[in-house]
DSSP file (Angstrom, degrees, kcal/mol; ACC not computed):
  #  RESIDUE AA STRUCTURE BP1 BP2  ACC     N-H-->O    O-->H-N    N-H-->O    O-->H-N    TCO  KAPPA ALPHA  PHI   PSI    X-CA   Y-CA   Z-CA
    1    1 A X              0   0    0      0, 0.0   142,-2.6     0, 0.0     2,-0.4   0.000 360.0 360.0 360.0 135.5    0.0    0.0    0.0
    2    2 A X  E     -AB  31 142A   0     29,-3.2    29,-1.7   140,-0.2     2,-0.2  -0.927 360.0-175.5-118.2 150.2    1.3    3.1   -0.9
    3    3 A X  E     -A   30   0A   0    138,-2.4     2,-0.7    -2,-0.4    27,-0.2  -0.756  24.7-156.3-150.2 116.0   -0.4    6.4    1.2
    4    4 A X  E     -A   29   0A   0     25,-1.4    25,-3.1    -2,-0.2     2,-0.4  -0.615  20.5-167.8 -89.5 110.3    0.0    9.9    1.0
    5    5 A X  E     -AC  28 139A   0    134,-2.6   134,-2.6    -2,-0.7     2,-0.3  -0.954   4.1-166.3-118.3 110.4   -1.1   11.3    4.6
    6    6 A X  E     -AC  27 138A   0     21,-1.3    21,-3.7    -2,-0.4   132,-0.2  -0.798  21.5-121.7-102.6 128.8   -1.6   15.0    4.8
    7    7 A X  E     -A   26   0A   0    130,-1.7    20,-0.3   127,-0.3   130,-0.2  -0.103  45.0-176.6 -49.9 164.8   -1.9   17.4    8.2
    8    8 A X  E     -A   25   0A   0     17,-0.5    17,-2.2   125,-0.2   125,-0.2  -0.801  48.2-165.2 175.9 143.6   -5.1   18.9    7.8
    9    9 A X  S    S-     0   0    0    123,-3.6     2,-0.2     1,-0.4   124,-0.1   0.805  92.2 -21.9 -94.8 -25.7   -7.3   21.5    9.6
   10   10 A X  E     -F  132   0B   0    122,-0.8   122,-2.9    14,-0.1    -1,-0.4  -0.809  63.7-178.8-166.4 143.3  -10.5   20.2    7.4
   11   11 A X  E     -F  131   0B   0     12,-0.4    11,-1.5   120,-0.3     2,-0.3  -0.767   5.7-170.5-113.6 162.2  -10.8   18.4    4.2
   12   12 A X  E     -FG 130  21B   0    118,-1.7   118,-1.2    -2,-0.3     9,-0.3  -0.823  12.9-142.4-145.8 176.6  -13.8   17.4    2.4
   13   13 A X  E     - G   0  20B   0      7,-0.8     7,-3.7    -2,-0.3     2,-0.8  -0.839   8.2-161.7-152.3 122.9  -14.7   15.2   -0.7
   14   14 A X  E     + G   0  19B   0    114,-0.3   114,-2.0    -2,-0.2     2,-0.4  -0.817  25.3 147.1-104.5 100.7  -17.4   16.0   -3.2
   15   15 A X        -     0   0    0      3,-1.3     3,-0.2    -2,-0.8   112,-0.1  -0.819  61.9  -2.1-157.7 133.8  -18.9   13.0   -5.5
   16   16 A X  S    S-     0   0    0     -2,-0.4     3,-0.1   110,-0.2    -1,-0.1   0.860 131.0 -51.6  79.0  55.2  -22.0   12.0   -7.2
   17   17 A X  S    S+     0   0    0      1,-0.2     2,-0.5    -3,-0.1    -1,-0.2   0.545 117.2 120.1  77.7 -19.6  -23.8   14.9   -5.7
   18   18 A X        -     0   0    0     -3,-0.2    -3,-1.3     2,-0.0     2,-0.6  -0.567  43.8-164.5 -79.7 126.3  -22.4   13.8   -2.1
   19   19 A X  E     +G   14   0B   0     -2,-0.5     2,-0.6    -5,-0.2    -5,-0.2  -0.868  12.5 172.0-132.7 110.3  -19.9   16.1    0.3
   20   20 A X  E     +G   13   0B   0     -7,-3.7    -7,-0.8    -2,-0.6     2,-0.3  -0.898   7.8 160.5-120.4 166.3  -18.1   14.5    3.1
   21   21 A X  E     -G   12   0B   0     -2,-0.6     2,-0.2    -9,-0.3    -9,-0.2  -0.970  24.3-145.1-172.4 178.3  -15.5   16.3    5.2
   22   22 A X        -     0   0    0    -11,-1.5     2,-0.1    -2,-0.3     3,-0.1  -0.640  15.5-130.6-138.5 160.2  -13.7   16.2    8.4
   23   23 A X  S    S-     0   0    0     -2,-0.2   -12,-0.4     1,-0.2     2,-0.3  -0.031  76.7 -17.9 -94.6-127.2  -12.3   19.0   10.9
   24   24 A X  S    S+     0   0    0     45,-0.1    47,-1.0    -2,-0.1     2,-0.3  -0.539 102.9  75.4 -91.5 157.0   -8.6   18.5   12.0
   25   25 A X  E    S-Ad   8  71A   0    -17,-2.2   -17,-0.5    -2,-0.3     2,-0.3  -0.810  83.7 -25.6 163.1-140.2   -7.0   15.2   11.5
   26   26 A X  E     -Ad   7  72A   0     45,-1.0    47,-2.3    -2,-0.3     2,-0.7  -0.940  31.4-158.3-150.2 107.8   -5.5   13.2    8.2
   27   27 A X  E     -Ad   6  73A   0    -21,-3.7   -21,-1.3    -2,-0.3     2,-0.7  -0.821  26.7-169.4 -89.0  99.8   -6.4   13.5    4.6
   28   28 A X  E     -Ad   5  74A   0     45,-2.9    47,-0.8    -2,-0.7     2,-0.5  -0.821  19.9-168.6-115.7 128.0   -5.2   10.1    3.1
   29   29 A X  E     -Ad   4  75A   0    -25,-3.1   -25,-1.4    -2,-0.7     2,-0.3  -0.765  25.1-162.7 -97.7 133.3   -4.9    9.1   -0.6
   30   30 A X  E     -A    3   0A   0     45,-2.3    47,-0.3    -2,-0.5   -27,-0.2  -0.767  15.3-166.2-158.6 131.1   -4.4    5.4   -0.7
   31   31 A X  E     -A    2   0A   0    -29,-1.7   -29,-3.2    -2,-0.3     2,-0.3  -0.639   5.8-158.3-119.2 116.8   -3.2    3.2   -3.3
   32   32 A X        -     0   0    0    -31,-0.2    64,-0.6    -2,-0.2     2,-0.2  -0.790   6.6-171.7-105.0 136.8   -3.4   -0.6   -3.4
   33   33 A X        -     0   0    0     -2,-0.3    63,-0.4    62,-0.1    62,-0.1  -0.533  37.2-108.5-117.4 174.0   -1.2   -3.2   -5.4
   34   34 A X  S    S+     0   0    0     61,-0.5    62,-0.1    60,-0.4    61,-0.1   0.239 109.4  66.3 -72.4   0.1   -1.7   -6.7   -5.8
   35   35 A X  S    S+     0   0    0      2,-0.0    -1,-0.2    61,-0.0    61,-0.1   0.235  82.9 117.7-106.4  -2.6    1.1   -7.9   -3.7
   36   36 A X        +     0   0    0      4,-0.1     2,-0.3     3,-0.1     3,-0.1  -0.233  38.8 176.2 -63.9 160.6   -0.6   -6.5   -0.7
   37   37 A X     >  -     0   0    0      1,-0.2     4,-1.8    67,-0.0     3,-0.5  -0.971  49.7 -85.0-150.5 164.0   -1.7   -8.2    2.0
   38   38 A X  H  > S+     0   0    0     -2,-0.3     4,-1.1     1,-0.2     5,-0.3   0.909 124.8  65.2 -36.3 -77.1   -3.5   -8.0    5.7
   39   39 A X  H  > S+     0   0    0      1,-0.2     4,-3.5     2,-0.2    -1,-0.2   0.672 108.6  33.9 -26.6 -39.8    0.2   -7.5    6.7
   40   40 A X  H  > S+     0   0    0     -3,-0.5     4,-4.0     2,-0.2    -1,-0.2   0.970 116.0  58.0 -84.0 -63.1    0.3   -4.1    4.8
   41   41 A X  H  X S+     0   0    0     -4,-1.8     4,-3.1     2,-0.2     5,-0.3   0.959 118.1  32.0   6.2 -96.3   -3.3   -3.5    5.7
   42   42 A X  H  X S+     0   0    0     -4,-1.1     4,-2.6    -5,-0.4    -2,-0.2   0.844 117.2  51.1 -49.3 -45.7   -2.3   -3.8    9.4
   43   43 A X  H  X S+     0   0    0     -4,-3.5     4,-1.7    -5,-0.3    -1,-0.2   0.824 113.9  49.0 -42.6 -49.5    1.1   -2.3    9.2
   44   44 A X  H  X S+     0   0    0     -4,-4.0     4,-0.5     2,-0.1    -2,-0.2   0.882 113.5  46.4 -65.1 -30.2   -0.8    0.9    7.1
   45   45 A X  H >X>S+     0   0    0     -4,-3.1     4,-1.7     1,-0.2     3,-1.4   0.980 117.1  43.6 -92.6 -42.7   -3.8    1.4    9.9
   46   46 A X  H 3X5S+     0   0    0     -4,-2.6     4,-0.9    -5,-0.3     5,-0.2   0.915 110.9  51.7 -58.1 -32.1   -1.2    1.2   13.0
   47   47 A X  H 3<5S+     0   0    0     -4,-1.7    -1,-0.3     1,-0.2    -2,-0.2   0.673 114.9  43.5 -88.6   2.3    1.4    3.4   11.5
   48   48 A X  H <<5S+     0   0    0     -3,-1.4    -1,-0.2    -4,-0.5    -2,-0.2   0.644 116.3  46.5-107.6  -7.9   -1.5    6.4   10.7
   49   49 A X  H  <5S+     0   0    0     -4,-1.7    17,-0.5    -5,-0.2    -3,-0.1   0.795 122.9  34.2 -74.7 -52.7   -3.3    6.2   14.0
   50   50 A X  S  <<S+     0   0    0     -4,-0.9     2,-0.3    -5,-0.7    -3,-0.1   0.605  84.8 113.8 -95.1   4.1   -0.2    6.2   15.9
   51   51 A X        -     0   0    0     -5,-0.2     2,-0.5     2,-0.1    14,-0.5  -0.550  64.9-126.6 -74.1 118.8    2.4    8.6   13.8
   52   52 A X        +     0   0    0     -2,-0.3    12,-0.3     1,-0.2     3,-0.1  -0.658  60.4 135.2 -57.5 114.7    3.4   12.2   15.9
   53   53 A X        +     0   0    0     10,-2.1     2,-0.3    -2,-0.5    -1,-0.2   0.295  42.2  63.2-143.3  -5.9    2.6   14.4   13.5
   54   54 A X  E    S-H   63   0C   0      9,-3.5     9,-1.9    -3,-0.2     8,-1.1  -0.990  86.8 -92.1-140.3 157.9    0.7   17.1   14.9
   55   55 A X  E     -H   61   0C   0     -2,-0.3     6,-0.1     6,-0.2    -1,-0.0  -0.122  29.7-159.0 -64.9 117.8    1.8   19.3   17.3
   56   56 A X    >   -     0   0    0      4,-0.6     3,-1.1     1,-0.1    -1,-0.1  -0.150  49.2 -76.7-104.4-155.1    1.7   19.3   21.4
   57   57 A X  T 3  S+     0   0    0      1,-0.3    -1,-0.1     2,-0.1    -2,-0.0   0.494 132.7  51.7-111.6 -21.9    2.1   22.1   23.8
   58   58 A X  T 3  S-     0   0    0      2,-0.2    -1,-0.3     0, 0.0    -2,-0.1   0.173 120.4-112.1-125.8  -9.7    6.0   22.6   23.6
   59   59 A X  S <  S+     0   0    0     -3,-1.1     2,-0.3     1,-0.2    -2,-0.1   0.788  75.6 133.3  20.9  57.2    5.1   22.8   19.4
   60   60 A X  S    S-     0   0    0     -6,-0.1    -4,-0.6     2,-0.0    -1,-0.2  -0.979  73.4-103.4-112.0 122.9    6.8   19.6   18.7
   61   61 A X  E    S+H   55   0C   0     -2,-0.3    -6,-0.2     1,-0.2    -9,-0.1  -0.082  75.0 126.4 -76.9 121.6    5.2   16.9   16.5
   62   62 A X  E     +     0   0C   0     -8,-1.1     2,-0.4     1,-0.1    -1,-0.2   0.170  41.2  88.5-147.3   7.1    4.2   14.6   19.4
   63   63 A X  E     -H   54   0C   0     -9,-1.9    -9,-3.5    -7,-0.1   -10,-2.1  -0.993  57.2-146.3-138.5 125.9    0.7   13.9   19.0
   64   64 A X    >>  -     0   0    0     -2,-0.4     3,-1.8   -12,-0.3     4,-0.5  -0.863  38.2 -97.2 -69.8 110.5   -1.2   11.4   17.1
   65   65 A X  H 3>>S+     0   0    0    -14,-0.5     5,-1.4    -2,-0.4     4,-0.5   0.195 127.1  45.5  32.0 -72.8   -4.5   11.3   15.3
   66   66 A X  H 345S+     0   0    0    -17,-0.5    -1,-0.3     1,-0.3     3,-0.2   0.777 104.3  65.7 -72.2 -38.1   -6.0    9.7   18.6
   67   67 A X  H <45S+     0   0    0     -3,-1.8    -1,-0.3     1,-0.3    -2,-0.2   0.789 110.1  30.0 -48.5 -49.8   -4.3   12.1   20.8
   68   68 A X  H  <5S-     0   0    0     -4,-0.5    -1,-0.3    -3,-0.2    -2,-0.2   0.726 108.7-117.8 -96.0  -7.4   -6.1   15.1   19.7
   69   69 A X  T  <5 +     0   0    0     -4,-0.5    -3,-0.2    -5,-0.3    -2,-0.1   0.845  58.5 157.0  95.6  52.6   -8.9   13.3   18.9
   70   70 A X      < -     0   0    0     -5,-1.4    47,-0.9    -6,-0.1     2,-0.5  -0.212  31.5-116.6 -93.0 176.2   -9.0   14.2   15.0
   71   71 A X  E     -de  25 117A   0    -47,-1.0   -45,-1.0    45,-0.1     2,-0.3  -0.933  13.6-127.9-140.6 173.7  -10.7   12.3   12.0
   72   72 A X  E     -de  26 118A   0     45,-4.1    47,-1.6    -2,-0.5     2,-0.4  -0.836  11.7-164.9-102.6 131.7   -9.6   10.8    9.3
   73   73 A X  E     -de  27 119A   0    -47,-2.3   -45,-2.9    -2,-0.3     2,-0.4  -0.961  13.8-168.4-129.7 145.3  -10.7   11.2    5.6
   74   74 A X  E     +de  28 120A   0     45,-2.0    47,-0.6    -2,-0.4     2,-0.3  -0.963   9.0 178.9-132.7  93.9   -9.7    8.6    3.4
   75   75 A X  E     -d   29   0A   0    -47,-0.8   -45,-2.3    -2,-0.4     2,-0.6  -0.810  32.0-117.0-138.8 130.0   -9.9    8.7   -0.6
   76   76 A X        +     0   0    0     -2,-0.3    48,-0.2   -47,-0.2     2,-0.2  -0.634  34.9 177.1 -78.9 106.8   -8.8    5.7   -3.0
   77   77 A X    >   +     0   0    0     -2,-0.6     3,-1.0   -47,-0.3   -46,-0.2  -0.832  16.5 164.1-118.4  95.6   -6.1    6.9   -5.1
   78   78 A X  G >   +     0   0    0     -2,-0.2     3,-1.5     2,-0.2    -1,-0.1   0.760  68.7  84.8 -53.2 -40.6   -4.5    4.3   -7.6
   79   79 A X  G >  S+     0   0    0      1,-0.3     3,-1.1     2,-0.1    -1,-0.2   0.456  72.6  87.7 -63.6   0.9   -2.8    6.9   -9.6
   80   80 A X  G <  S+     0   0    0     -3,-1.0     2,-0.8     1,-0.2    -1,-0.3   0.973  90.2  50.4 -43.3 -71.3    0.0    6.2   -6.4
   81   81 A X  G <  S+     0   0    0     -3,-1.5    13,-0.5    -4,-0.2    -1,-0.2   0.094  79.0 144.1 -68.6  12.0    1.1    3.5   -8.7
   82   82 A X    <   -     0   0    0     -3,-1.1     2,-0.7    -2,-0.8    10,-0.2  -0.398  44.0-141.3 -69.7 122.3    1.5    5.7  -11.8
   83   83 A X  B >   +I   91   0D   0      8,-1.2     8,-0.6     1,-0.2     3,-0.5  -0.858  24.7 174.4 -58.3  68.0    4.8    4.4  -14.1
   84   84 A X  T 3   +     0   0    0     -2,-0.7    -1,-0.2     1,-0.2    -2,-0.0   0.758  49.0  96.6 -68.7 -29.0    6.6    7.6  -15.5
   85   85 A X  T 3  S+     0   0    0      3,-0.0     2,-0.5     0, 0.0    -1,-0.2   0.843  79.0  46.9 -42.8 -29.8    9.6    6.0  -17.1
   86   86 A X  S <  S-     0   0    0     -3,-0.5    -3,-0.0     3,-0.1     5,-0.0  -0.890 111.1 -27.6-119.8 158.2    8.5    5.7  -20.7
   87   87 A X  S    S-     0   0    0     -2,-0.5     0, 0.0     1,-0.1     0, 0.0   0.378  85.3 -73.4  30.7-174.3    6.9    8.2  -22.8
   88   88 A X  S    S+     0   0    0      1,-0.1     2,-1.2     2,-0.1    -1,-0.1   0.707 105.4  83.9 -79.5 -22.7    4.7   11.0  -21.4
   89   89 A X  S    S-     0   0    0     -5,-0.0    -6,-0.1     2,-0.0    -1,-0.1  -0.576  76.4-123.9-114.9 136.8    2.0    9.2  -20.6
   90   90 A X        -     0   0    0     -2,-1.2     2,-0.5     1,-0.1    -6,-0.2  -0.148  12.2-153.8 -46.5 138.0    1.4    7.0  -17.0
   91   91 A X  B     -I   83   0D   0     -8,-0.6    -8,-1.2     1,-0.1     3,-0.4  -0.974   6.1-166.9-124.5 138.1    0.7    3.7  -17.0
   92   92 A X    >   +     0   0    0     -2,-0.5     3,-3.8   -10,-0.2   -11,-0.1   0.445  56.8 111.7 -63.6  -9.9   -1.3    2.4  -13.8
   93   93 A X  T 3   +     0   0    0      1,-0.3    -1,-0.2   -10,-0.1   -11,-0.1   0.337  67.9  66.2 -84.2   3.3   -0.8   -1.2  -14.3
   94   94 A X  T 3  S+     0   0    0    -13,-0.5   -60,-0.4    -3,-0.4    -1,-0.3   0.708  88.7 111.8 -73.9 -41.4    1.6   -1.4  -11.1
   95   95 A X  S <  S-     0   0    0     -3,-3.8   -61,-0.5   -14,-0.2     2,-0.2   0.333  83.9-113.3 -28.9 168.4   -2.6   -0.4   -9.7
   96   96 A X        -     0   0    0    -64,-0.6     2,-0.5   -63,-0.4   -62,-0.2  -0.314  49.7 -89.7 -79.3-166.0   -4.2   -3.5   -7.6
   97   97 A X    >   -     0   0    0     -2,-0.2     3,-1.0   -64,-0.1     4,-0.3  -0.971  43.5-105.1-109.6 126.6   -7.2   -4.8  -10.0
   98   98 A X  T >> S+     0   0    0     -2,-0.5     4,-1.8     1,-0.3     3,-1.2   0.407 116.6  47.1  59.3 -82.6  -10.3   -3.0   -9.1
   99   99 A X  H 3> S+     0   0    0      1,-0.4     4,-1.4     2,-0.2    -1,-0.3   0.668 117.5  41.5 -87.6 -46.4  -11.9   -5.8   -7.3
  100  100 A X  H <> S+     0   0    0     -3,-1.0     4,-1.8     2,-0.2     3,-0.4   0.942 114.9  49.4 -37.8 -71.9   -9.1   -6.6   -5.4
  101  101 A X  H X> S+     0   0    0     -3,-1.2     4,-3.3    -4,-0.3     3,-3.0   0.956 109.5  60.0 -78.7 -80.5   -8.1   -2.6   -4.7
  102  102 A X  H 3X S+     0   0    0     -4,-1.8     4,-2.0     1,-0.3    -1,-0.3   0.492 108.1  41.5   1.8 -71.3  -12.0   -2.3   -3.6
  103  103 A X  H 3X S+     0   0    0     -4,-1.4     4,-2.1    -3,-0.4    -1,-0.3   0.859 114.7  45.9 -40.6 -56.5  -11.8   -4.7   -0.8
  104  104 A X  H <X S+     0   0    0     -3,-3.0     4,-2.9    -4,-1.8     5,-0.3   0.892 112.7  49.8 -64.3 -40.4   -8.6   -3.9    0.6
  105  105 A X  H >X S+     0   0    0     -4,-3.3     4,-2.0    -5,-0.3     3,-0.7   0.993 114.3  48.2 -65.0 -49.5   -9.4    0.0    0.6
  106  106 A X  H >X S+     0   0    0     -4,-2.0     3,-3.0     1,-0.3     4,-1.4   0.914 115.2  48.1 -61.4 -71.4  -13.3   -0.9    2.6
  107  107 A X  H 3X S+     0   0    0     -4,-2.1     4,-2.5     1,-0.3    -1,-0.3   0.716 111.4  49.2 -31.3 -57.5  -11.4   -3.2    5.1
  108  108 A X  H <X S+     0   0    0     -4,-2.9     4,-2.3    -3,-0.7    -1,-0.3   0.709 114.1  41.3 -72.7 -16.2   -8.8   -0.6    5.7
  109  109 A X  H <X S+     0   0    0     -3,-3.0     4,-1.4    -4,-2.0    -1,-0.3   0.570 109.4  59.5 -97.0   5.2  -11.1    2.0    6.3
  110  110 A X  H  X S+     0   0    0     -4,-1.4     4,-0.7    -5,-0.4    -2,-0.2   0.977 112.1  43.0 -72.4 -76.4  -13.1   -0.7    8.3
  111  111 A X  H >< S+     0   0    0     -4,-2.5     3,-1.7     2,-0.2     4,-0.3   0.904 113.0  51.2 -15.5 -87.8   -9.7   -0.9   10.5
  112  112 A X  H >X S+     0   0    0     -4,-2.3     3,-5.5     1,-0.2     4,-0.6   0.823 103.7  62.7  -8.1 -75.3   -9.2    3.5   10.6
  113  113 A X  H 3< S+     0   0    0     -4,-1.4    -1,-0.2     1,-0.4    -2,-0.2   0.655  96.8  60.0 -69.6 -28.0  -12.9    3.6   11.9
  114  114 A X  T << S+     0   0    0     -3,-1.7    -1,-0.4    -4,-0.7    -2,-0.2   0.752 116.9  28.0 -48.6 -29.4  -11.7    1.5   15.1
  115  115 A X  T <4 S+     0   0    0     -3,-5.5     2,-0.2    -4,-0.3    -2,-0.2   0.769 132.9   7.9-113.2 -36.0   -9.5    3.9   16.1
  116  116 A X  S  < S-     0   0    0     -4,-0.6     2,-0.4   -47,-0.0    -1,-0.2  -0.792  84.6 -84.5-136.7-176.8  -11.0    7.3   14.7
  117  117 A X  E     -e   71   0A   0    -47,-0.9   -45,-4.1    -2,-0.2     2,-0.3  -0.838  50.9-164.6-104.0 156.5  -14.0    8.6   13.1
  118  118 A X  E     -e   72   0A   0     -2,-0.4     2,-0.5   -47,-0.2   -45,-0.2  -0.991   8.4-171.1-144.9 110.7  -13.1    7.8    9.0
  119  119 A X  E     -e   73   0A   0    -47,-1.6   -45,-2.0    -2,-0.3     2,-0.2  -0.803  23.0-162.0 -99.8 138.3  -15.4    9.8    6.0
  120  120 A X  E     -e   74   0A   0     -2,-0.5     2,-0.2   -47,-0.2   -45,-0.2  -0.596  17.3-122.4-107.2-178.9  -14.5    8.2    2.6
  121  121 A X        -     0   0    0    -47,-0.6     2,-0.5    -2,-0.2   -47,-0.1  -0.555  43.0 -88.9-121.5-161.4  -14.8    9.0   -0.8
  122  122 A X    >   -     0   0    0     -2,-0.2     3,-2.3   -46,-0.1   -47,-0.1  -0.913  46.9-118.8-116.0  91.3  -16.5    6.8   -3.4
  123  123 A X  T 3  S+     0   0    0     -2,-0.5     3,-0.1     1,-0.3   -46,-0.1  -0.227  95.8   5.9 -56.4 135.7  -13.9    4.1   -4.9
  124  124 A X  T 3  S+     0   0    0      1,-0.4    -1,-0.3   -48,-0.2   -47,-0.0   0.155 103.9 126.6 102.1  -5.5  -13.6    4.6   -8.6
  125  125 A X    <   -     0   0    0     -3,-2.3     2,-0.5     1,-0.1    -1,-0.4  -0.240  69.7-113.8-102.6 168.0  -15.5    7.5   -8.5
  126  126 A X        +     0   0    0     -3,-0.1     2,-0.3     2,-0.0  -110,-0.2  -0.931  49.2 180.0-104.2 148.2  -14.5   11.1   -9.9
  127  127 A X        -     0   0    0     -2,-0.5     2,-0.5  -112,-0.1  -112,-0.2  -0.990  33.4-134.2-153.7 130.4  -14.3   12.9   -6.8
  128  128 A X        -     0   0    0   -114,-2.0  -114,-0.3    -2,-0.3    -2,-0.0  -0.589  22.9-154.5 -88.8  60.4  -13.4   16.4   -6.1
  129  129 A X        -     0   0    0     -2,-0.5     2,-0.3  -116,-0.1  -116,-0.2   0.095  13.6-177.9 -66.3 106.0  -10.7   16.7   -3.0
  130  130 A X  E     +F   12   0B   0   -118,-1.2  -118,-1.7     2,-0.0     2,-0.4  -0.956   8.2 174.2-119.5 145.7  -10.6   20.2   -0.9
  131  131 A X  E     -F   11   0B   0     -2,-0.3     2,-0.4  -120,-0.2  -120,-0.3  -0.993  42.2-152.7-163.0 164.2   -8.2   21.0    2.1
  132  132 A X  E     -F   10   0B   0   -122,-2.9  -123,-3.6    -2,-0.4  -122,-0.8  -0.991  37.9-149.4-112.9 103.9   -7.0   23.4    4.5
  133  133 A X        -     0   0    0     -2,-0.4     2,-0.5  -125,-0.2  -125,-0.2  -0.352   7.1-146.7 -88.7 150.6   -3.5   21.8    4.7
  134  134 A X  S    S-     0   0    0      3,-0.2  -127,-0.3    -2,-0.1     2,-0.1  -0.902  77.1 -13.9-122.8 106.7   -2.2   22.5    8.5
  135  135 A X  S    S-     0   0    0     -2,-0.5     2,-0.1     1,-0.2    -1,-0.0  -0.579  99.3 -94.7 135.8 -63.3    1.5   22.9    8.4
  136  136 A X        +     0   0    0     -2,-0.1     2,-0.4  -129,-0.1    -1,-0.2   0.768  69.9 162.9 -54.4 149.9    2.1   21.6    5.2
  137  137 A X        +     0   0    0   -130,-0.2  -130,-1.7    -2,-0.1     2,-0.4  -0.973   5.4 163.2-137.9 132.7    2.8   18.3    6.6
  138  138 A X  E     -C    6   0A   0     -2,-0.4     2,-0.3  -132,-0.2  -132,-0.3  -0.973  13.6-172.5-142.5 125.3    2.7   15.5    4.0
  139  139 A X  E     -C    5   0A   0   -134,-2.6  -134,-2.6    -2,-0.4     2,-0.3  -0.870  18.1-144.8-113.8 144.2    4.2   11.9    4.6
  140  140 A X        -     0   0    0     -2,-0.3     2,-0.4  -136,-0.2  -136,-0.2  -0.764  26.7-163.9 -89.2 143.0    4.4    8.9    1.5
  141  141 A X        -     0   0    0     -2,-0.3  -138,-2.4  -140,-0.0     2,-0.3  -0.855  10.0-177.9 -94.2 139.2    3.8    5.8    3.8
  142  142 A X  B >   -B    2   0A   0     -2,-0.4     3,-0.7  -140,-0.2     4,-0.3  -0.768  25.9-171.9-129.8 109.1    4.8    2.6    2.0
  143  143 A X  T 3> S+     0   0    0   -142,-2.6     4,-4.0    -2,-0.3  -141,-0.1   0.627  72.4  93.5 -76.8 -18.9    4.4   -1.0    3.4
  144  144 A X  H 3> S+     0   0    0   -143,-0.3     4,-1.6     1,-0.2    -1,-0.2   0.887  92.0  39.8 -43.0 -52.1    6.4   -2.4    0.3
  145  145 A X  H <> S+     0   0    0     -3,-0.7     4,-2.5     2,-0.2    -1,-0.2   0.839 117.3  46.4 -84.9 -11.0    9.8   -2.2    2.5
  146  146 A X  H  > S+     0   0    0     -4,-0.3     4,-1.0     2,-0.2    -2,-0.2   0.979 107.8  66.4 -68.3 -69.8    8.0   -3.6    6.2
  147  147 A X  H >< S+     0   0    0     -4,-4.0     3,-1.5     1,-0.2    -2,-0.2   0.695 107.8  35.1  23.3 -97.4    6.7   -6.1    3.5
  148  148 A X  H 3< S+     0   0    0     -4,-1.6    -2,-0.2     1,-0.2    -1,-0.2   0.886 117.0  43.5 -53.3 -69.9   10.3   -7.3    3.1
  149  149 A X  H 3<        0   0    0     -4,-2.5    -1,-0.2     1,-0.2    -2,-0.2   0.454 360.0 360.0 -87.1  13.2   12.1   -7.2    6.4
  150  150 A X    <<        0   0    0     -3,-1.5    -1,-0.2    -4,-1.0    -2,-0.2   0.818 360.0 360.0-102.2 360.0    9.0   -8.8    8.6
């Protein structure tokens, strides 16, 4: 799983007529292969619940999601997996398959919703992303190299 986790003061997501949004917490685009597994699953929801990333009294990143008591909003991005080396145009094919991706992403946000409160977006869907980024603070999470050493 690859995931792009963004500080945030509020985000939203607008699709099919639908708006969901958040105050402060974690705007996360995440991107599914096929070599994933529960491990990556589990490995992705503990390390965004529990990462210091926002800021404690002393204004040193020391505080977690749960710690200030933040939410999550959580949008299926495949284009994580986008192949720039040849020609101009990306190819996705790195992407999980659909049916596959689908699962993994409901499950994970299944996971999130244990720990915080978790708005989605609509996988597959075209979806319109707003945020009031708080810092910026933006982290890549990847599971590929925990993957490997566990």
């Amino acid at each position: 799983m690859k995931i792009v986790i963004q500080r945030v003061k509020s985000a939203s997501v607008s699709m099919d007529g639908r708006v969901n949004e958040i105050g402060q917490g974690l705007l996360l685009l995440v991107g599914v292969e096929d070599a994933d597994s529960m491990f990556d699953l589990d490995y992705a929801v503990r390390k965004v619940v529990q990462m210091r990333i926002f800021s404690d009294a002393a204004d040193k990143m020391n505080l977690s999601v749960q710690d200030i008591e933040g939410e999550i909003l959580s949008i299926s991005q495949f284009t994580l997996y986008a192949e720039t080396k040849k020609g101009n145009r990306p190819s996705f094919s790195a992407a999980g398959k659909p049916d596959f991706a689908h699962e993994m992403y409901k499950k994970f946000n299944e996971k999130l919703a244990q720990f915080a409160p978790v708005e989605t977006g609509i996988f597959g869907a075209d979806m319109q992303v707003s945020l009031i980024n708080d810092g910026p603070v933006t982290i890549l999470l990847d599971t590929k190299e925990a993957r490997k050493n566990a």
